[in-house]
N, C-alpha and C positions, 0 to 999 in steps of 0.2 A: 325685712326689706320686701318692698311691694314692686313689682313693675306691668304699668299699663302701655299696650299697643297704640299704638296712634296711627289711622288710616285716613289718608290724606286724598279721595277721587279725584279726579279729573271732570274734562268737560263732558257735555252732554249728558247729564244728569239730572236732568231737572223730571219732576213728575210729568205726566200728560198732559195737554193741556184738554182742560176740561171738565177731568177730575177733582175729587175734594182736596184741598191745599190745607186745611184745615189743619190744627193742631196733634190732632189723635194720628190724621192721615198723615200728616207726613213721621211722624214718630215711626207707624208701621211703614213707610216705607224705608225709611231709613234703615230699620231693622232689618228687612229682606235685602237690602244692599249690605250691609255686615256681614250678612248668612251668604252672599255669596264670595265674598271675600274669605272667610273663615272654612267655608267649602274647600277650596281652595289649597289653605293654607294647611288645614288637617289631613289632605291627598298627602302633599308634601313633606308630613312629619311623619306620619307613617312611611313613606317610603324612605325617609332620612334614620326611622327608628328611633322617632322623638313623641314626647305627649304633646298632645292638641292644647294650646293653649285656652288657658278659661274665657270664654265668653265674656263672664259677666267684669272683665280687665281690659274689654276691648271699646275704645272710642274712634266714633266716625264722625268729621264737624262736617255737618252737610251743608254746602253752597251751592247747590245746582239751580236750585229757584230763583236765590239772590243770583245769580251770576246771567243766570237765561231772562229774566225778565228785566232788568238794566241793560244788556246788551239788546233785546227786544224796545223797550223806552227810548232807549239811545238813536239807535234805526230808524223809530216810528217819528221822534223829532227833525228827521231830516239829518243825521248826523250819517256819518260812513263810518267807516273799520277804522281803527284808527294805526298809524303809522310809527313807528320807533323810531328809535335816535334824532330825539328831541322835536321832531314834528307836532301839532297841537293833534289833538286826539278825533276834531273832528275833520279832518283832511282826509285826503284819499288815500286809501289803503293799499297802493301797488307796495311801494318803497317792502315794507314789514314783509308782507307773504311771499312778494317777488325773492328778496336776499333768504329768505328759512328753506325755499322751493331750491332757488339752485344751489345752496348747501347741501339738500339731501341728493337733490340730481346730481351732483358731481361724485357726489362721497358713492353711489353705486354705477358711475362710468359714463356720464351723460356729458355728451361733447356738442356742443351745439352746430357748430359746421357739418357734421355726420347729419346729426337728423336734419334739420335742413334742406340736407342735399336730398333730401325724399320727400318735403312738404313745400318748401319753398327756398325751390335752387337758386335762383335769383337772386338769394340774401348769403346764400352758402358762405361766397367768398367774403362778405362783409365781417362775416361771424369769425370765417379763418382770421383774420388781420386782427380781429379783435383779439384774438386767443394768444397769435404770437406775438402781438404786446406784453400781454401779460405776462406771458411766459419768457418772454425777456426781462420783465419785473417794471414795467410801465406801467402807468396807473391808466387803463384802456376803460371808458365807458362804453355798451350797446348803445345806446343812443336810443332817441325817442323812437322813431322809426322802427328799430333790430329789437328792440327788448320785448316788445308784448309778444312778438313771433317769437323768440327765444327762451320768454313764459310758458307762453304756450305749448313747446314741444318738449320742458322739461315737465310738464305736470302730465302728459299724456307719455311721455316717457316715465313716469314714477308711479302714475296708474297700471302704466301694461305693465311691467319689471313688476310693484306687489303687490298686487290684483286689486286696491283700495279703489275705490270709485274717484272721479274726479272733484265731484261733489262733497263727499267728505274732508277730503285732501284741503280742500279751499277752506271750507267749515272751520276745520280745528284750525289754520292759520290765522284766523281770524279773530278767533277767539284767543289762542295765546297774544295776541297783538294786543286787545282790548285788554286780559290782564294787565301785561306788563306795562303799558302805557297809560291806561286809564288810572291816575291815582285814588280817586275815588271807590272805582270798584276794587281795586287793589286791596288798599286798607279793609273794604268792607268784608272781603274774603278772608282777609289777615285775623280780623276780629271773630272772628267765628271760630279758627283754628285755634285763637288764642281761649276764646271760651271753654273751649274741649280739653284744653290743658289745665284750664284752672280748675275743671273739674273734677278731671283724673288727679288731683292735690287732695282737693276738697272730699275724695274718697280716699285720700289715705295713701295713694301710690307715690310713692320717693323715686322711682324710676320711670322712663319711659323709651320704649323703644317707636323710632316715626317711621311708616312705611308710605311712601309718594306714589303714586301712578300718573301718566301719561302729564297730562298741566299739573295735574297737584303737588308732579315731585318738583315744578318751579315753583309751587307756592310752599313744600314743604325743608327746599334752599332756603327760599327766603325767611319762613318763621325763624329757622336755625339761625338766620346770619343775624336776626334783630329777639331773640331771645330774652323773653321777660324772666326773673327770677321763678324757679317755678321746679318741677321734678328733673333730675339731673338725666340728660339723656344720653343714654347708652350705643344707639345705633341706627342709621338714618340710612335705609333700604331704598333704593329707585327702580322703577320698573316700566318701562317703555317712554322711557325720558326723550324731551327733547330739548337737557340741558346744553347738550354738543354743539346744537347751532348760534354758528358765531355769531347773530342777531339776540338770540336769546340771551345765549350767554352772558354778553355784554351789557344787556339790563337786567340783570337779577342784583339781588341787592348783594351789596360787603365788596364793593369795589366803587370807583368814580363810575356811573354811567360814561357808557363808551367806551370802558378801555375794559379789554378782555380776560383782566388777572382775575379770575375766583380761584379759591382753593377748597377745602374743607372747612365747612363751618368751626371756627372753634371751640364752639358748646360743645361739643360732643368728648365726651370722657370714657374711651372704650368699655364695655364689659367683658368680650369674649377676645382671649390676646390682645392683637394691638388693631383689628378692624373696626374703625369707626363709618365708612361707606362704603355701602355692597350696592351697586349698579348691576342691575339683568337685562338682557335686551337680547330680542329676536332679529336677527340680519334682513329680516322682510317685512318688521315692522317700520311703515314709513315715519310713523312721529318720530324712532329713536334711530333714525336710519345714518346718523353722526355715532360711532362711539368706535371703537370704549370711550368711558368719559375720563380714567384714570390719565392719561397722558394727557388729556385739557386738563385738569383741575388737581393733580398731584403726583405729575411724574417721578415714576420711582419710588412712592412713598406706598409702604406695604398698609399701612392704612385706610389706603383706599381698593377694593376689588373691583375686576369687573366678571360677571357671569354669561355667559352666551347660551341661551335657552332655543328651545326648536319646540315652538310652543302649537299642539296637535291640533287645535280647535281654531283657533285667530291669532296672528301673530300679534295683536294687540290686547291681549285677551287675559287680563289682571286675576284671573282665576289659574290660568295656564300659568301663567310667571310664577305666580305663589305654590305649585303644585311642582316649580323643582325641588328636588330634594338639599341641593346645596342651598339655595335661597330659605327653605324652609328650616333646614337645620343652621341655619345661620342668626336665624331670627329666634328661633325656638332659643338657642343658646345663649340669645342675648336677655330674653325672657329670664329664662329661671339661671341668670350667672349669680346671683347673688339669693338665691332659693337659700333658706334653712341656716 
């Protein structure tokens, strides 16, 4: 029994622009992206008192070009970000980033009538009434007027609290929007990760264990939930996910869009006891700043883990995640469960 790695990146991955795109070149880059993931990963088995898994068992399906230069084409044609929950993809982009923004502002203590009251008092009490609607379980809108200033102070509230620029913050919402809505690009991402499978086959591996980062572990849900016949997967790893956000959540695939049931992929046929998803996430990374993701997607079920890392370098820093020892010895043992 053979089992291959499957590493799933995230966004902002695309080469330089400028640089050679070329066949040879992006091969080596792809390689140097591996090398640092496997960096990583081999800190983390050593300190778990595991072996380093083989190199030459490990696949990365690279999208970053596809992904940057369609969202770039898309932009250049006059299109915007495009919006969730059933909006057409070339509309405007509040609706998506607005609902993923104040999911992470809430989920670390962001009250909008506080802030407010130190940027724009005047709205304060608007913001209160909004709040104790809801909190009596009314369905209370901001309203056009209240919401960009209630955007606004949670994204400068989720900048100062984990030190991520504003900039970036906006950036990745954007991008997981255009994922998940864009069915186009969607698939096109889809197909690539699905090429990477058929190739760890076509070398012989009966196994696979799938490791996601930041967007990838939404694109590495979704391979799981639409799962072509192919090497039986053993363990599906998430690492600074921002599967938690209920906008997210609710379009990933293996449920009706909209409605927020996901569970655990059913492909997945444990290797190591009975854990088929191992979730990591740093409390000040803001992509995964919803979790654990076990109580959304398989309460109670020991199936599912979640891990809390305090990651030294970046809290979003997919080399830190892979350098804990429980993550790595988790993964290592799903590797060689079926060794010899």
């Amino acid at each position: 029994m053979s089992t291959a790695l499957l590493l799933i990146h995230g966004r902002s991955q695309q080469m330089p622009a400028g640089t050679d795109h070329g066949e040879s070149a992006v091969a080596d880059y792809v390689a140097r992206k591996k090398r640092e993931w496997l960096a990583g990963l081999a800190k983390g088995a050593v300190l778990a008192g595991r072996p380093a898994p083989d190199p030459d068992a490990v696949y990365l399906p690279y999208y970053g070009n596809l992904l940057a230069d369609r969202i770039a084409a898309h932009e250049r044609a006059g299109g915007r970000a495009p919006q969730l929950e059933g909006l057409d993809v070339a509309a405007q982009s509040a609706a998506t980033s607005d609902d993923i923004l104040l999911d992470g502002a809430a989920e670390i203590g962001f009250v909008a009538s506080r802030r407010l009251e130190q940027t724009d008092p005047e709205l304060a009490g608007a913001a209160r009434d909004v709040e104790k609607a809801r909190a009596s379980g009314e369905e209370a809108s901001w309203g056009d007027l209240l919401k960009p200033k209630v955007v606004r102070a949670a994204l400068r509230f989720l900048s100062d609290k984990t030190g991520a620029p504003e900039a970036i913050i906006t950036r990745f919402l954007a991008d997981v929007a255009y994922y998940l809505e864009d069915d186009a690009m969607r698939d096109a991402v889809q197909e690539v990760v699905s090429a990477s499978v058929a190739r760890a086959a076509a070398d012989g591996h009966s196994d696979l264990v799938v490791v996601g980062h930041s967007l990838g572990s939404c694109v590495a849900y979704d391979a799981l939930q639409r799962y072509s016949p192919g090497p039986r997967v053993r363990l599906l790893v998430t690492a600074g996910s921002p599967d938690g956000y209920a906008v997210v959540k609710r379009n990933l695939w293996g449920g009706p869009e909209g409605d927020g049931n996901r569970g655990i992929p059913g492909v997945i046929e444990p290797a190591h006891d009975s854990l088929k998803w191992l979730n990591t996430y740093d409390e000040h990374d803001v992509v995964a700043l919803v979790h654990p993701l076990g109580p959304l997607f398989a309460p109670g079920d020991d199936a599912m883990r979640d891990e809390r890392a305090q990651n030294p370098s970046d809290p979003h820093s997919i080399q830190d995640y892979l350098s804990d020892p429980d993550v790595a010895a988790a993964v290592i043992d799903a590797l060689r469960a079926d060794a010899g």
